[in-house]
C-alpha positions as CSV (number, residue, x, y, z in Angstrom):
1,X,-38.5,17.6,48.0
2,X,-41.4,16.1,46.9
3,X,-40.5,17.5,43.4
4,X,-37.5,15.6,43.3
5,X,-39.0,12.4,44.3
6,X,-41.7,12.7,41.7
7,X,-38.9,13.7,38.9
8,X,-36.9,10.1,39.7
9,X,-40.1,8.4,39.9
10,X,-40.6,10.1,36.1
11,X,-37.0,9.1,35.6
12,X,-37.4,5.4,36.0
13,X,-40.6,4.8,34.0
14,X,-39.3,6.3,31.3
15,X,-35.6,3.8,31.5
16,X,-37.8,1.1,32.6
17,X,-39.6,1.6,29.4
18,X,-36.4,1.8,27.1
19,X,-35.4,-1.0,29.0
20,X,-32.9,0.4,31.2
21,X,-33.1,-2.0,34.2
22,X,-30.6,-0.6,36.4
23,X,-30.9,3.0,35.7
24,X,-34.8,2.6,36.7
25,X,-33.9,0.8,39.7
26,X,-31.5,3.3,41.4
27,X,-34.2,6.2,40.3
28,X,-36.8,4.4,41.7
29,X,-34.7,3.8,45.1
30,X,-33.9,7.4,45.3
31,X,-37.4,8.3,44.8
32,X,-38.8,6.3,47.0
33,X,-36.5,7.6,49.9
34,X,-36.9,10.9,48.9
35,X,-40.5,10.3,49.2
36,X,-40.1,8.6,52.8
37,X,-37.7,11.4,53.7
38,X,-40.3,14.4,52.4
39,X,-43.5,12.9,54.1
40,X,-41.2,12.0,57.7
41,X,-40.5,16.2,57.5
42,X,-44.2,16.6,56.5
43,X,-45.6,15.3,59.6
44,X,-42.7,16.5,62.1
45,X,-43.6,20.2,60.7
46,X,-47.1,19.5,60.9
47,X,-46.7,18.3,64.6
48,X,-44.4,21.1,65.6
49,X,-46.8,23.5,63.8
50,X,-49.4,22.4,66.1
51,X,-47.3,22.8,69.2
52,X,-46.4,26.4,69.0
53,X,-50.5,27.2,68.4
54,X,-51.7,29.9,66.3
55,X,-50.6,33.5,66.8
């Protein structure tokens, strides 16, 4: 997931360069939910991880 996020983040430098103002903006919306959504999983697996203890 964090892939993806880091490929729209990719996505809207390069139209904000060309000068693609609304393409950028969506890509950079979806990364940066992507990017809330991947670090929100992150910690709940770390936290669960924790909980079960090592085996």
């Amino acid at each position: 997931m964090l892939s993806w996020a880091i490929t729209f983040l990719i996505i809207a430098i390069i139209a904000g360069v060309l000068g693609f103002g609304g393409i950028a903006g969506t890509a950079t919306g979806i990364a940066k939910i992507l990017f809330i959504l991947f670090l929100v999983l992150f910690v709940a697996s770390f936290i669960f991880g924790r909980m079960r203890g090592p085996r």
